[in-house]
N, C-alpha and C positions, 0 to 999 in steps of 0.2 A: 111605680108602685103607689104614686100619693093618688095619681088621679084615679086607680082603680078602686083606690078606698075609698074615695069620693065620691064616685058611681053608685060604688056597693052601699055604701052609709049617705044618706042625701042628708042627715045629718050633724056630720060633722064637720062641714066649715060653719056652721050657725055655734058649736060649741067652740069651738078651735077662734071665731070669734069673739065668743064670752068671754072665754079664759084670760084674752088678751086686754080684753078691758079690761077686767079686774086687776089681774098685775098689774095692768097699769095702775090700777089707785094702790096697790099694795105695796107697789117701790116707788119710793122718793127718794133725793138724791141730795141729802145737803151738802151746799159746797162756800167754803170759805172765800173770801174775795179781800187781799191786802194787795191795796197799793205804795209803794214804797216812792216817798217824795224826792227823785231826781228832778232837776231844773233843764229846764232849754238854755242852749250854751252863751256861755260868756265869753267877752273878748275884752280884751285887753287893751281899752281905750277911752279917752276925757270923754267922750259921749257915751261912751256904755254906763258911766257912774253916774249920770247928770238926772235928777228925778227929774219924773215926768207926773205930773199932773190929772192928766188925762188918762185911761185904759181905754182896751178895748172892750167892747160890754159885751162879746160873746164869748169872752173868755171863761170857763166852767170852772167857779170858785169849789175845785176840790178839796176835802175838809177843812172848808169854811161852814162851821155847826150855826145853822138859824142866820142872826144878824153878823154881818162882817164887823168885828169887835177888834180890829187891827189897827194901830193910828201908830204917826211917827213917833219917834223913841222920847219920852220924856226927859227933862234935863236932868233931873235927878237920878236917873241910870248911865248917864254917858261915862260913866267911871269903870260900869265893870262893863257895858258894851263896850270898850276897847282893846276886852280881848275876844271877840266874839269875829270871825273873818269867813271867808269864801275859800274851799276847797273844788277843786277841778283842774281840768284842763280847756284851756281855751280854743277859740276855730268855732266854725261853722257846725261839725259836729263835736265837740266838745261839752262837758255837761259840767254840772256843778253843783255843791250841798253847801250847808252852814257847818264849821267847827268851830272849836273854841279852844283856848289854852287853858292848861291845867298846872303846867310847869313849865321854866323859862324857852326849854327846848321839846315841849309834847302837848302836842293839840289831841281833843276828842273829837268825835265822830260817829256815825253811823256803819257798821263793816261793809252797808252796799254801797258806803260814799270811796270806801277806800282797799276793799280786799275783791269783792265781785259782783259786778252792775247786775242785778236780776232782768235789768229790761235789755241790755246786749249781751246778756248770757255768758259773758268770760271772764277771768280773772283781768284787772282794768295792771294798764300800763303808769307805774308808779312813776315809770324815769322823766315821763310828762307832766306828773302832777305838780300843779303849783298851789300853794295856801295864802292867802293875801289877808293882810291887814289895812284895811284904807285909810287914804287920811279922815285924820279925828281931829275936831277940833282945837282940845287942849285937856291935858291929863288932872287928874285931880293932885298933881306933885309940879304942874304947872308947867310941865313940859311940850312943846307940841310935836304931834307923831305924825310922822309921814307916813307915805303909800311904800306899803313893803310886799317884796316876795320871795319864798324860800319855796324847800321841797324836803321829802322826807329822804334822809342818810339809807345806805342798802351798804353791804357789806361786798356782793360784785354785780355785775349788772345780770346775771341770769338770775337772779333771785332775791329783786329788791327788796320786797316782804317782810326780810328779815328782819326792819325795824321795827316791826306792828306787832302787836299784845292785841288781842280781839277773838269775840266768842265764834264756835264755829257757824258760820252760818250757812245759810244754801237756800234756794228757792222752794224745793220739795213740798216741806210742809210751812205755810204764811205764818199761823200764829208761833208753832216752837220757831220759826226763823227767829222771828220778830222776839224772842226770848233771846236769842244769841248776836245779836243784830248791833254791835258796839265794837268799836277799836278804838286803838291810841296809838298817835305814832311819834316817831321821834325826827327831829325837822336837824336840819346842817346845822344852821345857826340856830341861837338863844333871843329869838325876835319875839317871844311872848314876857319877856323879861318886865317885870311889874305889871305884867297886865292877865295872870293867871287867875284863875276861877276856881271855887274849891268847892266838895261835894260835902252835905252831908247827910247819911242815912238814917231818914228821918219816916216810922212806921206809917203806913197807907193812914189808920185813922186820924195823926197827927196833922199828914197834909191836908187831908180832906176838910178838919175844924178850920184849918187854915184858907182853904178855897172858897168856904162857903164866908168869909172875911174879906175876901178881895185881893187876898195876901198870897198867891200863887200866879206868878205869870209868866209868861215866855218872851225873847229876844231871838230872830232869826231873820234870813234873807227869807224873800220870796222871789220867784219864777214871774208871776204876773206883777208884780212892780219893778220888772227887768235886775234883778239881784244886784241895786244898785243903791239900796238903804237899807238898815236894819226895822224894823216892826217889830211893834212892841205888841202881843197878843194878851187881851185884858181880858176880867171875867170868867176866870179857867174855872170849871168847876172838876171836881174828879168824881168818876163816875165807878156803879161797885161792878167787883167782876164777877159777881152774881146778880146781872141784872139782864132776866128772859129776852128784853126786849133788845139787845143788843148781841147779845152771844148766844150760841148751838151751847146745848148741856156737855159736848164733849169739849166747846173752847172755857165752857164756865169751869173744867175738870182742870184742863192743863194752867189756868191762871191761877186754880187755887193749890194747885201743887208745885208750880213754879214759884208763885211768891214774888218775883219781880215786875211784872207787866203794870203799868202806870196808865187806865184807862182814863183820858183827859180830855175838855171840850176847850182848850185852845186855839185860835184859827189860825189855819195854816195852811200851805199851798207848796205846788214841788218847789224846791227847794231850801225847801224850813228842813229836812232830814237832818241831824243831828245838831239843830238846836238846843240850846239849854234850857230846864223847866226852874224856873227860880223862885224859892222859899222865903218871903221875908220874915228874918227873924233878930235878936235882940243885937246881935252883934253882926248887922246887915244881910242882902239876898244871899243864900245861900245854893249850889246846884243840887236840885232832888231828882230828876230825871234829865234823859238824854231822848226828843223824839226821834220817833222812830218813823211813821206813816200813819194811814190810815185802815180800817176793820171795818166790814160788816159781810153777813151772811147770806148767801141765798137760797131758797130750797125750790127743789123743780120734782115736778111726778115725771116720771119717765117708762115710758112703753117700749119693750124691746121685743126683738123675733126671737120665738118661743126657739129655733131651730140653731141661729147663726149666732142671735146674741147684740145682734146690732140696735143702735137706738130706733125706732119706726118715728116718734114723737116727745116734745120737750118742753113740758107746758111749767112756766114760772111761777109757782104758789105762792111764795111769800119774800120778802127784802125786808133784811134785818136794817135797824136803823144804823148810821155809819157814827162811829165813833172812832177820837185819835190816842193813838199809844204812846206812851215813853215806857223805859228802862229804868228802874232804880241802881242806886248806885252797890248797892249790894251783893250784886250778881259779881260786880268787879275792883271793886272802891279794896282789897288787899293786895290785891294781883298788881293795882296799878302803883301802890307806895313801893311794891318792887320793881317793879317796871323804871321809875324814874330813878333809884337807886344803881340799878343797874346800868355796865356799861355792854356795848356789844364789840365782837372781836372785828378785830380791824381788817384780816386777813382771809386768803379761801386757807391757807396752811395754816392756820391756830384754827379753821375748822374743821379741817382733817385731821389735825390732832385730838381736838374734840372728839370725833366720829371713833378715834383707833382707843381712846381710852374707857369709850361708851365697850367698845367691841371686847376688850380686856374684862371688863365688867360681866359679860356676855348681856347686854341689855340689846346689844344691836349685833345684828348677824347680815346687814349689806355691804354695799363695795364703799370703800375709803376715798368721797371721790369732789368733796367740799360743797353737796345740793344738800339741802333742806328739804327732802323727800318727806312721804308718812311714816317710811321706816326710823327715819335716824329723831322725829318731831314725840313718834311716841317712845321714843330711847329716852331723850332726856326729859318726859314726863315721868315714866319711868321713875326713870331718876331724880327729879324731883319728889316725888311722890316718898323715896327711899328717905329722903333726905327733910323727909318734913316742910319744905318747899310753898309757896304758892305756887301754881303750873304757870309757867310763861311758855314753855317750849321754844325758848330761843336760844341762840349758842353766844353766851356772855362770858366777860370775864371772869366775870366770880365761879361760872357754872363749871369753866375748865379749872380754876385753880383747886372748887372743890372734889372734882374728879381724880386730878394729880395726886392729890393727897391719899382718896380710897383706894388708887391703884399704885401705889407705894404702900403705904400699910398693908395691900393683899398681897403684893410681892415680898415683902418682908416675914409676914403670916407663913407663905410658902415656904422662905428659906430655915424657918426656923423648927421647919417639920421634918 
């Protein structure tokens, strides 16, 4: 039928070709580009820690902004770099991020360093992970600290998770990721014991007088110095999240209605991910953000078939310039004085019991079966939520004792009817 209309009209593949060009300039296609700083793996050995000197010079200093502004750790930070260590799993393929302590027994992080790797696509295998503290010289209490390793506590091995407090995150959308993009977990032992880090939430213009002082800077492993010293990244400046030349008007929307995204020119490379941003302030560095990765945008004109819808052509109009993000601590900084107050239950049966008093409640309507599904995770937000709570959605001790109690008082309530 086409070709006879083509016969019949000799002009319409000259319009049928117009048309197509113009859509083409009439759809452009912007599209976000976040890359989230995993490391190339670490191993666990005297030569793996041993600085090197030398790189290799085709290595792509990714968000590294302008001049490499990274130099080893000054003496004057080795106090609170000491609680500053190496999250991952070691081997050949093994990866790695930076965390840090916040409390004797709970280091921070980034949720892709410890709930779901975006570049392997899965929820990552806890029971492997290890957190390491290296040796440090000598503490500011005069102690000297050794090469330590520990791992984060799980309640049974299908569902190690359940010691992590962390926003949701998912690869879907980069920038709202990158809002949700934090965790905290809880390690066996208490190996950050005097060497915990503390937040304070301190307003974007505050930082920003402070950066533009020299008074902002970051402590982190890097990827291309083999994650084998901490860097010390100087010169931070913070940059605003209304600024054209860095964000799409829809990313400039979601940072000023989120309110936590911390756009910063600290250098950094895979393995800086959950880094600390530090605030120097009257009563020393302070944590103001958690990095996250790296941001910028790119837009393309794109021509498709009028017919099928497929792309024909993909031509690249513009690259936004790349800037790097942290998290404030405010997205999390109430959740987490619960988080370490809190214990978790020791048991799969004090979670089953958890589950059958949520079901009493009617907040949950699954099977009784001791998993941390989505069902029984928004039960006890739920119930949190009832409870005036900050949300952790985890099954604690507190969270079942105060369950006992509203399901006794509602049994009681009954019998008195």
């Amino acid at each position: 039928m086409l070709k006879s209309l083509i016969k019949s009209q000799p002009l319409f593949l000259s319009l049928f070709l117009l048309f197509s060009a113009i859509s083409g300039l009439l759809f452009s296609q912007p599209t976000s580009a976040a890359s989230y700083m995993l490391a190339a793996p670490f191993i666990l050995e005297d030569k793996a820690h041993q600085s090197t000197k030398t790189q290799n010079p085709l290595v792509k200093k990714i968000a590294v902004l302008g001049e490499d502004d990274r130099t080893p750790l000054p003496e004057k930070y080795q106090s609170i770099a000491a609680g500053i260590g190496i999250l991952g799993q070691p081997g050949l393929n093994g990866w790695s991020c930076t965390a840090f302590c916040v409390a004797p027994n709970i280091i921070a992080t980034n949720a892709h360093c410890i709930v779901r790797n975006p570049t392997m696509g899965k929820r990552l295998n806890l029971s492997k992970t290890l957190f390491i503290l290296p040796k440090f010289k000598q503490s500011f209490t005069g102690n000297t600290y050794k090469h330590r390793l520990t791992y984060p506590e799980y309640v049974h091995a299908k569902k190690p998770y359940l010691s992590i407090y962390s926003g949701n995150f998912s690869q879907k959308s980069p920038l709202n990721s990158q809002g949700q993009d934090w965790a905290f977990t809880k390690l066996i032992h208490s190996v950050c014991k005097g060497r915990s880090l503390s937040f304070a939430d301190v307003p974007l213009k505050e930082i920003k007088r402070a950066a533009a002082r020299d008074k902002v800077f970051m402590i982190g492993y890097h990827g291309d110095k083999k994650m084998n010293e901490r860097l010390y990244s100087k010169n931070c400046k913070i940059r605003s999240r209304n600024n054209a030349l860095y964000f799409l008007k829809p990313q400039r929307r979601i940072m000023s209605k989120q309110a936590i995204l911390l756009p910063h020119t600290c250098d950094a490379f895979k393995g800086s991910s959950g880094s600390p941003i530090f605030l120097e302030t009257k009563t020393g560095p302070k944590v103001v953000g958690i990095n996250l990765g790296s941001l910028r945008y790119e837009r393309y004109r794109i021509r498709r078939n009028r017919y099928t819808g497929k792309i024909i052509s993909r031509k690249k109009l513009k690259n936004g310039k790349e800037t790097n993000m942290a998290i404030q601590p405010k997205v999390f900084i109430e959740g987490l004085q619960r988080f370490e107050q809190e214990t978790l239950l020791n048991s799969v049966e004090e979670f089953k019991k958890l589950q059958s008093q949520l079901k009493i409640l009617k907040l949950y309507r699954g099977r009784i079966d001791g998993i941390l599904g989505n069902n029984t995770r928004k039960a006890i937000f739920d119930f949190e939520h009832k409870m005036k709570l900050s949300k952790l959605g985890l099954p604690t001790e507190q969270l079942l004792t105060l369950l006992l109690k509203e399901t006794t008082s509602l049994k009681l309530a009954k019998a008195k009817q």
